[in-house]
GUMINU-602998 format. One record per residue (C-alpha): x, y, z; residue in one letter. Coordinates in steps of 0.5 Angstrom, whole numbers, plus 500, padded with zeros to 3 digits. Layout:
# residues N
XYZA;...
This chain:
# residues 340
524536488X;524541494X;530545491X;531543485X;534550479X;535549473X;542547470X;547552472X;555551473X;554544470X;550542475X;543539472X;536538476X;536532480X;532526475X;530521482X;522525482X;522526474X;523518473X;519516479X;513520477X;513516470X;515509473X;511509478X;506514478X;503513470X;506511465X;510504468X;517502466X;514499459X;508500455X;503496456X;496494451X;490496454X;489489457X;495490461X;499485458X;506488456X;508490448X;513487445X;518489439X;520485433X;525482437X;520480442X;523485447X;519489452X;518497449X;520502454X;514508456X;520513457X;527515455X;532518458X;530524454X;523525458X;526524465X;532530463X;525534460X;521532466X;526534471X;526541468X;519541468X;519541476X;524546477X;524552481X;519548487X;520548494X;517546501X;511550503X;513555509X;512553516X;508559518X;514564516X;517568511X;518564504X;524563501X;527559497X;529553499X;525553504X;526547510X;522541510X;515542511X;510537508X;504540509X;500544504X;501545497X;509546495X;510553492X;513555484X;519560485X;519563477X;526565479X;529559480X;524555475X;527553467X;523558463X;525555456X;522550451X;521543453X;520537449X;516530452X;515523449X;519522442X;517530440X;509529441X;509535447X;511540446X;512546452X;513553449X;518557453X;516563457X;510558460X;510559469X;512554474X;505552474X;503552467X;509547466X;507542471X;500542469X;501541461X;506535464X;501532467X;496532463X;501530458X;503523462X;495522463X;494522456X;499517454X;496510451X;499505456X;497509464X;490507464X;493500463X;497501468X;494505474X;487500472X;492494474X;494495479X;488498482X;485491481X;490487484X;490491490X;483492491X;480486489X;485480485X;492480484X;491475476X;486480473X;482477467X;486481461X;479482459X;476485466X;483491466X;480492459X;473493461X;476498467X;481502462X;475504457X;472507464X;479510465X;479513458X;471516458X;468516464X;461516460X;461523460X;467524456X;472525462X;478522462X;482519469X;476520473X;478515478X;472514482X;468513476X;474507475X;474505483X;466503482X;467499476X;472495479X;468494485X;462493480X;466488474X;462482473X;469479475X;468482482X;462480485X;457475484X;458467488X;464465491X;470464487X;472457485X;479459481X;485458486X;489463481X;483468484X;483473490X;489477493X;493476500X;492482504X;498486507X;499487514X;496494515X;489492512X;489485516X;490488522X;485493521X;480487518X;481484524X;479490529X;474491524X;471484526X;473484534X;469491534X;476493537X;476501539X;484503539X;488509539X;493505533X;499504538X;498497539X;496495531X;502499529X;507495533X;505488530X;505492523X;513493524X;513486526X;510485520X;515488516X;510494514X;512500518X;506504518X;508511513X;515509513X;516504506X;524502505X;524504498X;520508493X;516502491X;513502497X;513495502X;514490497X;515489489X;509490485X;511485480X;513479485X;511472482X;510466487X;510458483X;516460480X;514466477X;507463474X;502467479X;502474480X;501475487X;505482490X;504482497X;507475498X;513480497X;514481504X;511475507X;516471510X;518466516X;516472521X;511475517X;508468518X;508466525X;507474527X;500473524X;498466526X;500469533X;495476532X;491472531X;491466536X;491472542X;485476539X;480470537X;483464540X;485467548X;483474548X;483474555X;488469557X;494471561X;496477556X;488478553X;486483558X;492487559X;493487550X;486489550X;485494555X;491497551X;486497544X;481500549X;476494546X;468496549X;464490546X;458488550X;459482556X;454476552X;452475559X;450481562X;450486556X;450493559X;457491561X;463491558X;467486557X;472488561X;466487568X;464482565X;463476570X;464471565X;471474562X;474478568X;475471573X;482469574X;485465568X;484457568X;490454572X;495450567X;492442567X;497439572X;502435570X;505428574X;512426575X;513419572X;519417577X;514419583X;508419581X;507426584X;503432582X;508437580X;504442584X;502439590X;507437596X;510430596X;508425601X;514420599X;520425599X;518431603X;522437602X;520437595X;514438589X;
């Protein structure tokens, strides 16, 4: 999108950004009931959100916007630079008519950079099927991955009016998430209910738990272990497809997608290093790297790294016998001198 002109020399806009903020973003693939589940045509097939109309139109839309300068004169395109906002070149930018959503948005030609982009967006976040769509996921990677149908009904009708008439306040949706009767409340009994966590938010549960102070390096490595390189997701939908399904497909559960064989035996061995043996043979040095500052249980004004109880030398491995000789193997043997 940084250096995207309007159609010159048979050489159209690129569409990747145009799709993306539709498929990805607002709308979903396919338009959805407020419920989240799909709609279907007469024939039983999924209707789609989008065509290929609305990504041409789209990428019009987006013409004419680059990098933001890295402290020197702008131009355009500028080189890549990602921080602050991106900046419009009315040069560069497609000023004629465009057309979105089967003719039901209509941009006038003359409009700026700026107002073409603002009147889209609000465009996408007033189609039927992006509450649905942004609501679901939400709630799956906050709280279930197998909402009620009726639980995404109830936060889509926040997302559509907040209560004081506003549509898309979404810290109005994120609390009426947490808030849903389906949310809180006792322990939930249903095996279909609950989420997995991903690499980056179990890491970080655990530091939270431990009281573990970090610079980030150490939970950075064991996320790459992980699959979830930190910022750095192999493909534009993110570490892991958001409709993957485990039992054959009978249970949506996205963040399975990424928990294979390593993934597994990775999180079994974090956790048996920081609970199980923190200060075994590589306990100390690991969490001297983490910076951990909890309190000695014997002697809190020290830490755990002074603490007498957790500072002495590691046990020594339990001896093992010879079966042949009967000697231990970390003793000198009477019978057969010379050797252990």
């Amino acid at each position: 999108m940084g250096q995207q002109r309007p159609e010159h020399d048979g050489i159209k806009p690129n569409e990747n950004y145009a799709r993306e903020i539709m498929q990805l973003l607002t709308t979903g693939v396919n338009r959805l009931h407020e419920d989240g589940t799909e709609q279907k045509d007469g024939a039983g097939k999924a209707v789609p959100a989008y065509t290929q109309l609305d990504v041409t139109s789209m990428s019009r839309v987006l013409t004419g916007y680059t990098y933001p300068p890295a402290g020197q004169m702008s131009h355009f395109p500028n080189g890549d630079f990602h921080v602050g906002p991106m900046v419009a070149f009315e040069a560069n930018h497609d000023h004629g008519a465009k057309s979105l959503f089967d003719g039901t948005v209509q941009l006038p030609a003359g409009q700026s950079a700026e107002a073409d982009v603002r009147a889209a967006v609000k465009a996408l976040v007033a189609q039927p099927g992006t509450p649905p769509f942004i609501v679901k996921q939400f709630i799956q990677r906050m709280v279930t991955s197998s909402p009620s149908p009726d639980y995404v009904r109830r936060i889509v009708a926040v997302f559509k009016d907040n209560g004081a008439g506003v549509r898309g306040d979404l810290k109005a949706v994120v609390r009426a998430i947490l808030l849903d009767p389906e949310a809180r409340g006792p322990r939930k009994t249903d095996p279909k209910y609950g989420r997995m966590r991903e690499p980056a938010l179990f890491l970080t549960s655990i530091a939270r738990a431990l009281d573990i102070r970090t610079d980030g390096h150490f939970l950075h490595q064991l996320g790459d272990d992980m699959k979830m390189p930190l910022f750095g997701p192999p493909t534009i939908f993110g570490y892991f497809p958001a409709d993957f399904r485990i039992f054959n497909g009978a249970l949506p559960a996205a963040e399975f997608g990424l928990y294979g064989t390593s993934a597994y035996v990775t999180r079994t061995n974090t956790v048996n290093r920081l609970v199980v043996f923190p200060f075994g043979p590589q306990g100390p040095r690991r969490l001297v790297a983490m910076g951990r500052t909890r309190k000695c249980p014997t002697r809190p004004a020290r830490s755990f790294r002074r603490c007498p109880r957790f500072s002495r030398a590691p046990p020594t491995p339990p001896r093992t016998s010879s079966a042949s000789t009967g000697c231990s193997s970390t003793t000198r043997c009477r019978r057969q001198p010379g050797r252990r």
